[in-house]
C-alpha positions in Angstrom: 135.1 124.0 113.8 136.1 123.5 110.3 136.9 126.8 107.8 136.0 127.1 104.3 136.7 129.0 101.5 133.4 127.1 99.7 130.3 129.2 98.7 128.3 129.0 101.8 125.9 125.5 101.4 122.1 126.6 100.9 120.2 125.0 104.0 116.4 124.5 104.3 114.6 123.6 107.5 111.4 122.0 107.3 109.5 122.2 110.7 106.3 120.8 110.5 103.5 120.6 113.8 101.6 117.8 114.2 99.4 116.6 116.5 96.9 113.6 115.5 92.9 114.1 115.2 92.4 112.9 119.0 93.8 115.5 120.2 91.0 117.7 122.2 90.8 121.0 122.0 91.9 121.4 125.7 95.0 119.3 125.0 95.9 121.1 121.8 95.2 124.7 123.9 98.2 123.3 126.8 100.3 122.5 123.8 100.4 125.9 122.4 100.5 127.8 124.9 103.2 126.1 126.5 105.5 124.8 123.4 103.9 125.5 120.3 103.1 129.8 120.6 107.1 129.5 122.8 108.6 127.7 119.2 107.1 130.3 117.3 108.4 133.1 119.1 111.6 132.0 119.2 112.0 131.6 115.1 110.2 135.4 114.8 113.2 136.2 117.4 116.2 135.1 114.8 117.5 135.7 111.5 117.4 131.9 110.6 114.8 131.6 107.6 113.1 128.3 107.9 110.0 126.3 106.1 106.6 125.6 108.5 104.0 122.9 107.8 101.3 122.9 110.4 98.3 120.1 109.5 94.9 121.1 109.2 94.1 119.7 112.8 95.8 122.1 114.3 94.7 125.0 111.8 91.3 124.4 112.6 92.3 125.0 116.2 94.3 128.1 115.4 91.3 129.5 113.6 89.5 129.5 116.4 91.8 130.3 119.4 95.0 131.3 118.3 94.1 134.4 115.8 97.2 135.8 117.5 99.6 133.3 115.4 98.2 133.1 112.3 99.2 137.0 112.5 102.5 136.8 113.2 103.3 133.7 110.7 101.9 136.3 108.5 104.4 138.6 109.3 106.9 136.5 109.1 105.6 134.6 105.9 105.5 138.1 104.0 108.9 139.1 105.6 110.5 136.3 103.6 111.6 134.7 107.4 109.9 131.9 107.0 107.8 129.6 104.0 104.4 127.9 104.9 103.9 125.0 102.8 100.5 123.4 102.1 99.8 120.0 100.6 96.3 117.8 102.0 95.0 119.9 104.3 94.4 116.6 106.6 97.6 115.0 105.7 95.9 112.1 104.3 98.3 109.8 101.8 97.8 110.2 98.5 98.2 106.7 97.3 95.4 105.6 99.6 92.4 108.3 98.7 90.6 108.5 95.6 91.5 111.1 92.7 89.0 114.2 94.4 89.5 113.9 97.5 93.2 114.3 96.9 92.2 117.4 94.9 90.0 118.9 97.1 91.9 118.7 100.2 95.0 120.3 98.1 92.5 123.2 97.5 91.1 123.3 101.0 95.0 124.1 102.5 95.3 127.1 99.3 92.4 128.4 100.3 93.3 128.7 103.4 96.4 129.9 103.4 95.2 133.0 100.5 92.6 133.8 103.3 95.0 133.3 106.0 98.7 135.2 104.0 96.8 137.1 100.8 99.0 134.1 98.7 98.6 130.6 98.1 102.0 128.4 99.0 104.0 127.0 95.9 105.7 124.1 98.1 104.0 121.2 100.0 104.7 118.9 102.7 103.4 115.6 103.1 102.6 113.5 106.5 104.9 110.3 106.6 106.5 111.6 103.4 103.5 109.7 101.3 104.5 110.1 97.7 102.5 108.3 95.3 104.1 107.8 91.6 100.4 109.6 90.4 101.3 113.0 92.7 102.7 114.6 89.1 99.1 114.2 87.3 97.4 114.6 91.1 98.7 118.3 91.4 98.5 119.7 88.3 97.3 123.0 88.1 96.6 123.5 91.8 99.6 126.3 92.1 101.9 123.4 93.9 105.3 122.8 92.2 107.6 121.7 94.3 107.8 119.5 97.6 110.0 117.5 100.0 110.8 113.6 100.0 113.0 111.7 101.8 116.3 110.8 99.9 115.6 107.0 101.1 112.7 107.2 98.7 115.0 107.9 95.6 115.3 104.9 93.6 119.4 105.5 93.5 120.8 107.1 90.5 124.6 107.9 90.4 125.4 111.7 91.5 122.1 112.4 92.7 121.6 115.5 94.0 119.4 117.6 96.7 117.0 118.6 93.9 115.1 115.6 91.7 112.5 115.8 89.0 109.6 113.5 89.0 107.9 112.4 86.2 104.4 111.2 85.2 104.0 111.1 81.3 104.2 114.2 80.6 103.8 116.3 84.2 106.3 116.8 86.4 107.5 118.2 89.7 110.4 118.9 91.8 111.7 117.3 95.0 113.4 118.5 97.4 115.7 115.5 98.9 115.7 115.6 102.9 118.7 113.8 104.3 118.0 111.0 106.7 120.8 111.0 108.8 121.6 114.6 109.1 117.6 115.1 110.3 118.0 112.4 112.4 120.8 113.6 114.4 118.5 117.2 115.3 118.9 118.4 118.2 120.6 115.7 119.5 124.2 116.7 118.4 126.1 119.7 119.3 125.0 122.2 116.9 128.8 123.1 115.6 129.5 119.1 114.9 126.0 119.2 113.4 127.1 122.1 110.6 130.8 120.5 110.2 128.7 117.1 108.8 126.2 118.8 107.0 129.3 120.3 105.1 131.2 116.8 104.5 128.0 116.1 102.9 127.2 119.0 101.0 130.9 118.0 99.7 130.1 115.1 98.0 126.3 116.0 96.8 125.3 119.1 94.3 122.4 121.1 95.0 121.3 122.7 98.6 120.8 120.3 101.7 117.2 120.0 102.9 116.4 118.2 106.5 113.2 118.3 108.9 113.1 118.7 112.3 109.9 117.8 113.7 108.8 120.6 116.4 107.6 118.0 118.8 111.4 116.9 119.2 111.9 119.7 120.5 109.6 118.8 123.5 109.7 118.2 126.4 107.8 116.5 129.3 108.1 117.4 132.5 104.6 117.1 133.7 102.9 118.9 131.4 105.1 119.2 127.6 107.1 122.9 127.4 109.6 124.0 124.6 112.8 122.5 125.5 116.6 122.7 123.8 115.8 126.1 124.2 120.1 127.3 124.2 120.5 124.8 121.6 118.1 125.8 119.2 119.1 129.8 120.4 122.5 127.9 119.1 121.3 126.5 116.3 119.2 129.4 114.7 121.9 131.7 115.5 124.3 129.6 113.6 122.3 129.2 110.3 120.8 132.5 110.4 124.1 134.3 109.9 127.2 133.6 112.8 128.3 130.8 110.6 129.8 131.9 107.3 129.6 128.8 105.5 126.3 127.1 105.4 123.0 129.4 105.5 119.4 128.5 105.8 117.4 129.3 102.7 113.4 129.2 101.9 112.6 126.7 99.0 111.1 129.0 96.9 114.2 130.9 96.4 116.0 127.6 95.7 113.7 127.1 92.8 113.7 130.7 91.5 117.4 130.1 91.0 118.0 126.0 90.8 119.3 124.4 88.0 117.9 122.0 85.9 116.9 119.1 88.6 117.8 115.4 87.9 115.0 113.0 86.8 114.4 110.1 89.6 111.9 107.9 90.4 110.1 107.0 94.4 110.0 104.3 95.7 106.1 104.1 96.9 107.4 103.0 100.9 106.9 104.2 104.4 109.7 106.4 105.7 109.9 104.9 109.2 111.7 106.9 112.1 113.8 105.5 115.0 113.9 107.2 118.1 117.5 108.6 117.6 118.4 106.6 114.6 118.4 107.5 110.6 114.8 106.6 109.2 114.7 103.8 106.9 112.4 102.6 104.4 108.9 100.5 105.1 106.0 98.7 103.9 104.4 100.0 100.5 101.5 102.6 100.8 99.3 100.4 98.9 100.2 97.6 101.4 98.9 99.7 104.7 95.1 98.5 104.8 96.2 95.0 103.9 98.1 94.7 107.5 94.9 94.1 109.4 91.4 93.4 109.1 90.4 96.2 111.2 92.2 98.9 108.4 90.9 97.0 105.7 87.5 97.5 107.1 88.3 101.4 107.9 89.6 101.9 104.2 86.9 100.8 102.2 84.4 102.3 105.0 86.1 105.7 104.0 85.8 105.1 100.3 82.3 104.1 100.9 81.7 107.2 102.4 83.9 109.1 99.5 81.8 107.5 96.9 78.4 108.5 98.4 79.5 112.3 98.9 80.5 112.1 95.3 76.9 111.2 94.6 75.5 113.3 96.7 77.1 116.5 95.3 75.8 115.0 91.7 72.3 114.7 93.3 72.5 118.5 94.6 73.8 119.9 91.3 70.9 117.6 89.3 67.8 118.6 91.4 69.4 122.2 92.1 69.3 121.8 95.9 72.5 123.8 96.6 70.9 126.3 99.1 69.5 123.7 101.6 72.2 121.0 100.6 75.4 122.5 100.6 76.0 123.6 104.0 75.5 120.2 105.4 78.0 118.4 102.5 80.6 120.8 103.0 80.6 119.5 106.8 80.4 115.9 106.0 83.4 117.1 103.6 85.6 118.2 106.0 84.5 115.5 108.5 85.6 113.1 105.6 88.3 114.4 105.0 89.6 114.6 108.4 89.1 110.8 108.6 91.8 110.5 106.2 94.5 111.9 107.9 97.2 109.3 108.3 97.1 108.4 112.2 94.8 105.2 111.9 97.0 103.8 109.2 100.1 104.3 110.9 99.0 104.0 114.7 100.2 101.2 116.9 98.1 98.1 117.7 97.6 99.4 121.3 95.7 101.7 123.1 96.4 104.6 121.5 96.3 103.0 118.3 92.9 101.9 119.0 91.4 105.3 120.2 92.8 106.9 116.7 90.6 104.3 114.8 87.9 105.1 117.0 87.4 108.7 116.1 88.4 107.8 112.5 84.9 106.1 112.7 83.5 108.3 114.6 84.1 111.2 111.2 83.1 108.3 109.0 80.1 107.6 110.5 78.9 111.2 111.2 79.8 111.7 107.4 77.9 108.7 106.3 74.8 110.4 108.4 75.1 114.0 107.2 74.7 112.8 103.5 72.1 110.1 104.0 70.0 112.9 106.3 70.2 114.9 103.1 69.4 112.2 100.8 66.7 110.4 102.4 64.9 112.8 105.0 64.5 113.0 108.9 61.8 110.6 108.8 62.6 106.9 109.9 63.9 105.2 106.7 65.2 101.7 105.7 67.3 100.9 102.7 70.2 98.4 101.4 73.2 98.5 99.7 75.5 95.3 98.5 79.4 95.9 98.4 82.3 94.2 98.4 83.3 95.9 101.2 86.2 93.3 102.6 87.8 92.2 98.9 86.8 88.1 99.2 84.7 88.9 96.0 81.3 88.5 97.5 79.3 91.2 98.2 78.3 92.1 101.7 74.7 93.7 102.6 74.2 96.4 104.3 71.3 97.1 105.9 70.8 100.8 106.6 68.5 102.8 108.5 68.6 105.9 110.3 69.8 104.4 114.0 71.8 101.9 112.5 73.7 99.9 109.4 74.1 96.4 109.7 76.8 94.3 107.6 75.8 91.5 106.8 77.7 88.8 105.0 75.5 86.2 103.5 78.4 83.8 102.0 79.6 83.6 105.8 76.1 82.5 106.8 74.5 85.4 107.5 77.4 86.8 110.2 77.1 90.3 111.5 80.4 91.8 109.9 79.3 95.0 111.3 77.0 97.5 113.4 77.3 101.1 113.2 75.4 103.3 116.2 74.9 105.8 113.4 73.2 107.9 116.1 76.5 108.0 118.8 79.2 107.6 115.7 80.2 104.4 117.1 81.4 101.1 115.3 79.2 98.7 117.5 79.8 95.5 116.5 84.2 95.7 115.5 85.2 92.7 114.3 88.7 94.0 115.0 88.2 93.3 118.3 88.5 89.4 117.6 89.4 88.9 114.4 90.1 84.9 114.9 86.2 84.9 114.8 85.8 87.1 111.5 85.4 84.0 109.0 82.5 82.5 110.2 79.2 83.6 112.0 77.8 81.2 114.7 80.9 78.6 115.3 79.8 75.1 116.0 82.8 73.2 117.6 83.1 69.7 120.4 81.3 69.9 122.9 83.6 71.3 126.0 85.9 73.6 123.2 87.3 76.7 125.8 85.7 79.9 124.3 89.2 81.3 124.8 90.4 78.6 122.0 88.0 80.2 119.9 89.1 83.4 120.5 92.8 82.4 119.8 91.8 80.7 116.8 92.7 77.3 118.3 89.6 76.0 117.8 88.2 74.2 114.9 84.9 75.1 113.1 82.7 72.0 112.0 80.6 73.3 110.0 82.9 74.8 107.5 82.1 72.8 104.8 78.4 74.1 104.7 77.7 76.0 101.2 75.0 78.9 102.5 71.8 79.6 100.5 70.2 82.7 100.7 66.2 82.3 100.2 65.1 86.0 100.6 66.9 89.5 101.0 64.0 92.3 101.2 62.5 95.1 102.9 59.1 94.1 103.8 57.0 97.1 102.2 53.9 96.1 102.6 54.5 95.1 106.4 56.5 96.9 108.9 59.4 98.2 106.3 61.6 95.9 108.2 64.6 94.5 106.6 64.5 90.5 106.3 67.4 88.0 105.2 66.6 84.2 105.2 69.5 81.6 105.0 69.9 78.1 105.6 72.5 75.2 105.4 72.7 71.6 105.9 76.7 69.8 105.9 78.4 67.0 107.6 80.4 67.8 110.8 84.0 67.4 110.4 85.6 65.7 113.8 84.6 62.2 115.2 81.6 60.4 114.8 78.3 60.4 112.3 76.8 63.8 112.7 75.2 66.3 109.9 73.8 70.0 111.2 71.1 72.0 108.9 70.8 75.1 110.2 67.9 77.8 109.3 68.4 81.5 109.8 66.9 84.5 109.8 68.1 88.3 110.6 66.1 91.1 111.1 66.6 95.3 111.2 63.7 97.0 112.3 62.9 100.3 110.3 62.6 102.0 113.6 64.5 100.6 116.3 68.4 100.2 116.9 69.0 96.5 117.5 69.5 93.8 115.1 67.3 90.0 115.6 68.5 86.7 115.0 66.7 83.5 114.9 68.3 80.2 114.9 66.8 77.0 113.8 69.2 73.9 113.9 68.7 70.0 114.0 71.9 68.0 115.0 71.7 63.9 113.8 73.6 61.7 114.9 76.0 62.0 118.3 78.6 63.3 119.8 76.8 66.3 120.2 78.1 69.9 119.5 78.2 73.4 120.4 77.3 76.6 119.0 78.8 79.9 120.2 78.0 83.4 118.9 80.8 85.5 118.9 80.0 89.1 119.3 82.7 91.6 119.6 81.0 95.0 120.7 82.6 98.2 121.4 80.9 101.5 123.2 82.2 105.1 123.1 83.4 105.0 126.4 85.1 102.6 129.1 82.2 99.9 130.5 81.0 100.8 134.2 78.2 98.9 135.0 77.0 95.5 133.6 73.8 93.7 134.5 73.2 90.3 134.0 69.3 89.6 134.0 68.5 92.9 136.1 71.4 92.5 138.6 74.4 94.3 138.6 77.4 91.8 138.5 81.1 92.7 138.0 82.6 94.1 134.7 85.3 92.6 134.7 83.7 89.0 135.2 84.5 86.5 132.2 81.4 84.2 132.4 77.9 84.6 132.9 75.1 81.3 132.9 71.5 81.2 132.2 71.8 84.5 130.1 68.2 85.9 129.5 69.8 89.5 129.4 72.9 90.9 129.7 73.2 94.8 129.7 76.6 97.0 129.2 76.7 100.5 130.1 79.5 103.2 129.3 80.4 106.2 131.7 78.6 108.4 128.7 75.1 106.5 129.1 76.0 104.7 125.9 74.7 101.3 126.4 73.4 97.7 124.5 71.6 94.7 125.8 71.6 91.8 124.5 68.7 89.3 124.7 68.8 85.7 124.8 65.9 82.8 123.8 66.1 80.1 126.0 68.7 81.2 128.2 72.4 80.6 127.4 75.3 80.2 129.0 77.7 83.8 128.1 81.5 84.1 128.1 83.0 87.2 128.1 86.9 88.7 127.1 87.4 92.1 127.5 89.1 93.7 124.9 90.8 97.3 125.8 88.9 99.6 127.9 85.8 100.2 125.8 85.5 96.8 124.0 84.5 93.5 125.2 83.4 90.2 123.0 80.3 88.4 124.1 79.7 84.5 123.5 76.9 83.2 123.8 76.9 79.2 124.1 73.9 76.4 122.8 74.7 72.8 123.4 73.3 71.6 120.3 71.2 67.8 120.7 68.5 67.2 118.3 66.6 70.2 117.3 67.6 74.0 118.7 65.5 76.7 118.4 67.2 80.5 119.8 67.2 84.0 119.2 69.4 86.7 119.9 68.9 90.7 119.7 71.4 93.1 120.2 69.9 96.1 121.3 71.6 99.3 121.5 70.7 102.7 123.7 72.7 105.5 121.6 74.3 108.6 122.7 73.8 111.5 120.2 77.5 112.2 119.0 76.9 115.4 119.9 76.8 115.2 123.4 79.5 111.6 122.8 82.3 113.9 123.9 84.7 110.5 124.4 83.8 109.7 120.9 84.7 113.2 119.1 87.5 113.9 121.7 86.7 117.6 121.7 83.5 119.9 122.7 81.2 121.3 120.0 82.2 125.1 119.7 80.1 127.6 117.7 82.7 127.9 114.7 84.0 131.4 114.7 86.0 133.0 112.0 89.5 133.6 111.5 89.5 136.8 112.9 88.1 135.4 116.4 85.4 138.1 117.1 82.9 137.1 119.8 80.4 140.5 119.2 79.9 140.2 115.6 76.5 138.2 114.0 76.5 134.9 114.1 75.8 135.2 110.4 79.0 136.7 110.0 81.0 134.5 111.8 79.5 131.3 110.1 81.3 129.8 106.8 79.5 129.9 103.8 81.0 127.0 101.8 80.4 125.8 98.2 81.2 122.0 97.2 81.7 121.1 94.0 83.5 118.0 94.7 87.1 119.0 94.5 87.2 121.9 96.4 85.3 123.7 99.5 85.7 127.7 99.1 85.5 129.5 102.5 84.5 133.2 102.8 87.6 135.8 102.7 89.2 136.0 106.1 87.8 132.5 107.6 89.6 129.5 107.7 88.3 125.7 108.1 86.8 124.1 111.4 86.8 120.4 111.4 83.0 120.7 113.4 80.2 122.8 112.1 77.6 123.4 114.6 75.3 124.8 112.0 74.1 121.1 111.1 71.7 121.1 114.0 69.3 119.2 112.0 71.6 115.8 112.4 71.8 116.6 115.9 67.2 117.1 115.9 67.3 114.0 114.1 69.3 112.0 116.4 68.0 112.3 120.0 64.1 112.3 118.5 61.4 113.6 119.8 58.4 115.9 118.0 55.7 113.8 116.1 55.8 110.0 115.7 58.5 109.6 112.4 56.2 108.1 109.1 58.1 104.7 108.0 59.1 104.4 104.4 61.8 102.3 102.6 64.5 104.7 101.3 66.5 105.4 98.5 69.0 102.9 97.5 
């Protein structure tokens, strides 16, 4: 143990808890109780002062079940013991979201830490360390002044500090520098080696020394995940709380009361990524994350989409005055927002796990998406359409919307299905991220004999790809049966061997009233070899497939081709289920893709003149009863103070949007679920009077 005559070296801890939105309610309960509630005991039991972040998933879940913490980190908060740092109340990354949700989510966390503490924090922590170069204009005036980056981030200045300044024209804000390796090496190394190189560095660098340690490092899993490194982090706290005479830990706040003038620096805009056990180093750009892959592109413009039609729909309430029968409903489809953009899907593996954080990021999206439109166009059966960009190749998409389902369809891709949302079970239907070798075109036409798993690879060549699509007709058919009708057709040359041209006629279909989406096929082949059309369709239900029935008899699910197709029926373990219809019969191939997606091909041979169509027919689930989809069970939302006797009209948040901000009633804190929208819920599983049909509002 090294001796020093030094001033002791200012220390601050950041511990933030995190646990990622699919986390059920009955996982996150096992979690505190047996590590989380143990952790926060153990800090109230020491001198040590340390910094807490805890994300909004989990505060939601402390609202309602853990009324017991939020007391003592109270205590402890207004015992100067520990700081509480807010930020995005959903962690989401700044760079990524637009300008109010950033704003609003900065004043959901305030809000609920003034209800939660009687103060709002000064500091902020921020998920994956997601700095933007805009966070100086973002947080102005919103009480935050001062929050933690990663030193890796720095763009390197000579005799840079702990403490930076970061400037945006004329705002600015402070940074608190965590060191990389030193937070890296918690709890791993012995805690008096630890201190001994925390002083070598605080040798050669001004200012105080600022690391995180993650609470779920300090997990462990021996069946079920406890508090572990319990004697070194008795060690540990001991240490910096007051048995070591030369380094003490330190809350930010009285840093800043007392800090110097900081030194200006610049961020570099990257991913702070962690090794197991290793210093973090520095990753792809922000900017860059929905750019990795189709399906986050997709997932990143669905939740601006959805951003941009909440932002309307708050104008629309304020206009027409409809705040009393409106607001409720938007401050749900708020939060439900802005829990789908918390970082997990952008950051989440490519596998399983990866896959089921994307999943319930849809899942928010798409209840969202039907909150608003429930306000804006009724309970009645409606149709309407909307053309985006919505995948950044400069052509708009359409999307065909109604109140089971919205189709994407992209008309420059001749007429392919880019997307179905369920909007009744919150479920991405039709993901083209399930096969995104097939996302270019819509029906491929390849040689005759091509392996559908070629096609799937992306081994296969596509003849037709030459053809330039016209679009005849894009309407809702108001004076018929309201349904939505688009009318393509092309004619082109085949590339490969031989003297063959294809014109191909096609028409899609979205009923007003119905969840399934029709496709009719007209083609004449001239000339020979002949050719092959398959129809990839990459579907996905809210829960693993069970049963699959191939014209009325059960067959295997795990069977990879299916001939003379005249129905072919999937069923999920939650009664989630689609059909899809074939005219003539087709051959089917089948590749399943993780446990709740599978892509069907349908196969033509294509001699002469073709004439098929296909429907895709789905049997929701209402999300409400989904519980695979949501991950948790719907809970009447109580309030902070977790009292099962009192009025439900007492216990329910009354909640004002105004676009930035969602103010909840002294003493309650957020829920990420609102069982007061019942309506969405009456809407969805039917029922009562046959609905009138009526196009909606675009």
């Amino acid at each position: 143990m090294k001796e020093s005559l030094r001033p002791a070296v200012r220390l601050h801890v950041v511990i933030p808890f995190y646990q990622p939105i699919t986390s059920s309610e009955a996982e996150l309960e096992q979690l505190w109780a047996h590590a989380y509630a143990p952790l926060v005991e153990k800090l109230a039991a020491h001198k040590a002062k340390v910094v807490l972040h805890v994300c909004g998933h989990l505060l939601d879940f402390l609202a309602k079940r853990r009324e017991e913490t939020l007391v003592t980190i109270k205590r402890l908060a207004t015992g100067k013991r520990i700081e509480v740092l807010g930020g995005l109340y959903y962690g989401g990354l700044p760079a990524l979201l637009p300008e109010l949700d950033v704003r609003g989510q900065v004043q959901m966390l305030s809000e609920y830490w003034e209800s939660a503490l009687g103060f709002a924090p000064p500091g902020f922590w921020l998920p994956e360390l997601g700095w933007s170069a805009e966070l100086p204009r973002l947080l102005q005036e919103t009480g935050l002044t001062f929050g933690f980056a990663s030193r890796l981030q720095a763009v390197t200045r000579p005799n840079l500090g702990g403490l930076a300044v970061i400037e945006r024209g004329e705002q600015r804000l402070n940074a608190l520098l965590l060191d990389p390796v030193l937070s890296a090496a918690l709890p791993t190394r012995p805690v008096d080696e630890w201190i001994d190189a925390a002083l070598d560095r605080a040798s050669s660098q001004p200012g105080p020394l600022s690391v995180c340690l993650p609470a779920e490092r300090l997990f462990t899993h021996d069946g079920e995940v406890r508090l572990g490194h319990e004697k070194w982090l008795d060690a540990f706290l001991s240490a910096i709380g007051g048995d070591r005479k030369d380094i003490g830990a330190v809350l930010p706040s009285e840093t800043m009361d007392t800090a110097k003038v900081a030194t200006p620096a610049r961020l570099h805009e990257r991913m702070v990524v962690e090794r197991d056990g290793k210093p973090a180093e520095l990753g792809s750009k922000w900017a860059a994350l929905p750019e990795s892959s189709a399906a986050l592109e997709s997932m990143h413009r669905r939740m601006l989409r959805v951003s941009e039609k909440l932002r309307e729909a708050i104008s629309s309430m304020e206009d027409e005055e409809l705040d009393d029968s409106w607001s409720d409903s938007l401050a749900t489809a708020q939060r439900l927002l802005f829990a789908a953009q918390a970082p997990d899907a952008y950051v989440a593996d490519s596998g399983a796990s990866g896959e089921s954080v994307r999943a319930a990021t849809l899942a928010r999206l798409l209840r969202a998406e039907c909150m608003i439109d429930g306000l804006v166009q009724g309970s009645d059966d409606w149709i309407a359409t909307e053309e985006e960009d919505s995948d950044a190749d400069l052509v708009d998409e359409v999307f065909a919307c109604t109140r089971h389902l919205t189709a994407c369809i992209a008309p420059a891709a001749g007429g392919q299905l880019r997307a179905i949302d369920d909007r009744i079970s919150a479920v991405a239907v039709l993901d083209a991220s399930l096969s995104p070798s097939t996302l270019a075109h819509g029906e491929w036409i390849v040689e005759s004999g091509v392996a559908a798993t070629d096609v799937l690879a992306g081994k296969a060549a596509h003849l037709f790809g030459k053809a330039l699509w016209q679009v005849h007709e894009t309407r809702i058919d108001e004076e018929g049966d309201c349904a939505f009708h688009m009318h393509l057709s092309a004619e082109a040359a085949l590339d490969g061997g031989g003297d063959r041209s294809l014109k191909i006629d096609k028409r899609v279909r979205v009923p007003i009233d119905e969840a399934l989406v029709c496709i009719k096929l007209r083609a004449r082949l001239t000339g020979s070899p002949e050719a092959m059309l398959l129809a990839p369709l990459p579907v996905r239900l809210n829960a693993p497939v069970i049963s699959m029935a191939h014209n009325g008899n059960e067959v295997s699910v795990t069977v990879s081709e299916l001939q003379a197709v005249t129905t072919l029926r999937l069923e999920a373990e939650s009664g989630h289920a689609l059909e899809l219809t074939c005219e003539p019969a087709c051959d089917v191939y089948l590749a399943a893709r993780g446990p709740q997606g599978v892509v069907l091909m349908p196969s033509l041979a294509l001699r002469g003149d073709l004439e098929a169509t296909f429907t895709l027919r789905i049997e929701p689930v209402p999300a409400f009863e989904a519980e695979a989809v949501e991950g948790e069970e719907e809970e009447v939302e109580e309030d902070a103070e977790g009292s099962e006797t009192e009025d439900a009209s007492d216990a329910e948040t009354e909640e004002e949007v105004d676009g930035e901000e969602t103010e909840e009633e002294d003493g309650e804190a957020p829920s990420d679920e609102d069982e007061a929208e019942s309506s969405a819920e009456d809407a969805a599983a039917g029922g009562g009077p046959a609905p009138s049909k009526r196009k909606g509002r675009d």
